[in-house]
C-alpha positions as a Markdown table, in Angstrom:
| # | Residue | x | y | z |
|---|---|---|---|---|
| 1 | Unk | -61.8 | 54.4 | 27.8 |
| 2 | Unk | -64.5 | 52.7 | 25.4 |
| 3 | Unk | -65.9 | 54.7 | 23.4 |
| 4 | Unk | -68.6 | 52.6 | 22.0 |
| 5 | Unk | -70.9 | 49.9 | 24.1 |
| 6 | Unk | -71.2 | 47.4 | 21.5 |
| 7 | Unk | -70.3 | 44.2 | 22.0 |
| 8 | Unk | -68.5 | 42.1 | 20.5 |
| 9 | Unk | -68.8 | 38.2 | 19.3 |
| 10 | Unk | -65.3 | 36.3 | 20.3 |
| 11 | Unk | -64.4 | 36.5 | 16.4 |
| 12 | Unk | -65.4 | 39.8 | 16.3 |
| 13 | Unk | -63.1 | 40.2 | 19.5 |
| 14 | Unk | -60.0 | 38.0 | 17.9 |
| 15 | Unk | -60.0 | 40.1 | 14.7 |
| 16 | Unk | -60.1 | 43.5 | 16.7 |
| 17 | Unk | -57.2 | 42.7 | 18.9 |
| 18 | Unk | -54.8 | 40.8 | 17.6 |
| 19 | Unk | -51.3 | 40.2 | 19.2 |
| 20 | Unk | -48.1 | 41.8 | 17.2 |
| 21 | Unk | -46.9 | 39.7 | 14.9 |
| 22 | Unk | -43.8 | 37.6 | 15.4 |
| 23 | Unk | -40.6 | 38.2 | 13.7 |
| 24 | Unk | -41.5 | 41.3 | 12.0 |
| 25 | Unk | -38.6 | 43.8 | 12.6 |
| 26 | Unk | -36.2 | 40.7 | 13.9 |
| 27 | Unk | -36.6 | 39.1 | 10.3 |
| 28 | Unk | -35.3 | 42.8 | 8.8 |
| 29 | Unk | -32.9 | 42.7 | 11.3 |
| 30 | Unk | -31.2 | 39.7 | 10.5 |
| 31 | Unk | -31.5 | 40.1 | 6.6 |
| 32 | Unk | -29.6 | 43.0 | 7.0 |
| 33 | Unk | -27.4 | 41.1 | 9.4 |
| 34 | Unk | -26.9 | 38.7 | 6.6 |
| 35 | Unk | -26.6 | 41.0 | 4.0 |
| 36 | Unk | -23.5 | 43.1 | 6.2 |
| 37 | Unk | -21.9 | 39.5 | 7.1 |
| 38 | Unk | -22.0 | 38.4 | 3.3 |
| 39 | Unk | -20.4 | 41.9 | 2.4 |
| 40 | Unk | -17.4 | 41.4 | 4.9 |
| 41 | Unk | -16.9 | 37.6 | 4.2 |
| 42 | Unk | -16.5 | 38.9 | 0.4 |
| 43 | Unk | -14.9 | 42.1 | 0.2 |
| 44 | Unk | -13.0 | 42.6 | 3.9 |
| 45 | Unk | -11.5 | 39.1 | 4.7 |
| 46 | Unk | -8.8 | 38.3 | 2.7 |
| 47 | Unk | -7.7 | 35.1 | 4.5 |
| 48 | Unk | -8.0 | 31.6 | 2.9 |
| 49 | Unk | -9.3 | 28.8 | 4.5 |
| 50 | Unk | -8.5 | 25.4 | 3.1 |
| 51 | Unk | -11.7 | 23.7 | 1.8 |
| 52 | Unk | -14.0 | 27.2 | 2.0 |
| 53 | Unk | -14.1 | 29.5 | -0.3 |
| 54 | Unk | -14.9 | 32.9 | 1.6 |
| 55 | Unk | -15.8 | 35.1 | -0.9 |
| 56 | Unk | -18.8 | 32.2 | -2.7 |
| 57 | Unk | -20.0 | 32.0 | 1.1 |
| 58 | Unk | -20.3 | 36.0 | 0.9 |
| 59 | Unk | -22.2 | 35.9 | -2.5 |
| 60 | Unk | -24.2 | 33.0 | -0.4 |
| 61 | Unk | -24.8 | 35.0 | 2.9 |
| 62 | Unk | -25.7 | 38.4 | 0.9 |
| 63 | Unk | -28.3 | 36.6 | -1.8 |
| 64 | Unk | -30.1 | 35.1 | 1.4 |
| 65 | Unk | -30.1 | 38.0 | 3.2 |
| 66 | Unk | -31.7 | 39.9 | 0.1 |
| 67 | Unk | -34.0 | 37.1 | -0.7 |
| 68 | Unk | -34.9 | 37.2 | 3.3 |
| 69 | Unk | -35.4 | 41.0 | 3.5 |
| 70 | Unk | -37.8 | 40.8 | 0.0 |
| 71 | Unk | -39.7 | 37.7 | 1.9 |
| 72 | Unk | -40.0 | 40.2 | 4.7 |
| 73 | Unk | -42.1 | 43.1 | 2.4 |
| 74 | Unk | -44.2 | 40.7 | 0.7 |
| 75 | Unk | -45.6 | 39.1 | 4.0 |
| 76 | Unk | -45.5 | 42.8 | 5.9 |
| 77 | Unk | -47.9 | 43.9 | 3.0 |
| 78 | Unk | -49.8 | 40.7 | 2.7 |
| 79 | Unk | -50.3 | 41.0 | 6.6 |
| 80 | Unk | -51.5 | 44.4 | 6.6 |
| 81 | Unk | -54.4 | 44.0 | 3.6 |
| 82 | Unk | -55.5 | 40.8 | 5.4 |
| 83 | Unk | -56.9 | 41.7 | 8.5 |
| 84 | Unk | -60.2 | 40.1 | 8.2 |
| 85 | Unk | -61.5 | 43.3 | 7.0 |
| 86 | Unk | -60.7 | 45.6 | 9.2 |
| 87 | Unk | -58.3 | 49.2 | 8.8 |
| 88 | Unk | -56.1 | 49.1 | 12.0 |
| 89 | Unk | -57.0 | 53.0 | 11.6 |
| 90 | Unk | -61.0 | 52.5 | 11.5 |
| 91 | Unk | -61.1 | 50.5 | 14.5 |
| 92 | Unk | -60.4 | 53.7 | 16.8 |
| 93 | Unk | -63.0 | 55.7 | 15.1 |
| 94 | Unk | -66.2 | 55.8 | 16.5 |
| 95 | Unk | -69.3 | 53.9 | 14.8 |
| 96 | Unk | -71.2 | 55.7 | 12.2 |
């Protein structure tokens, strides 16, 4: 139910209602799934493979995850100041 009978320009519109954003709690999900793979390639698997080097691909996996799930704050904070403007909580209150 709308509680105010404004209306709205289409940017006005766009900015108000925007779709989620795309890869936000997939990207922490596979940093983390990076970060657990890295862990077991380094410390779990003590096989050796001729021509890799398991544990350096560990290190590898587990810096990108990390460097992945950092990535992941900044542009979830970035995101959330620059919404043209607009508080996601202000736009349920009604106008002053």
């Amino acid at each position: 139910m709308c509680r105010s009978k404004r209306v709205f320009t289409r940017s006005e519109f766009r900015t108000l209602v925007r779709a989620p954003e795309v890869g936000g709690m997939v990207g922490f999900g596979v940093s983390i799934f990076l970060i657990t793979l890295g862990a077991i390639f380094k410390w779990a698997i003590k096989a050796h493979l001729s021509g890799i080097d398991l544990p350096a691909l560990g290190v590898i996996l587990m810096v990108v995850g990390a460097a992945s799930f950092l990535l992941q704050i900044v542009m979830m904070s970035r995101t959330r100041t620059s919404r043209g403007g607009i508080d996601l909580d202000e736009r349920d209150q009604p106008p002053v």
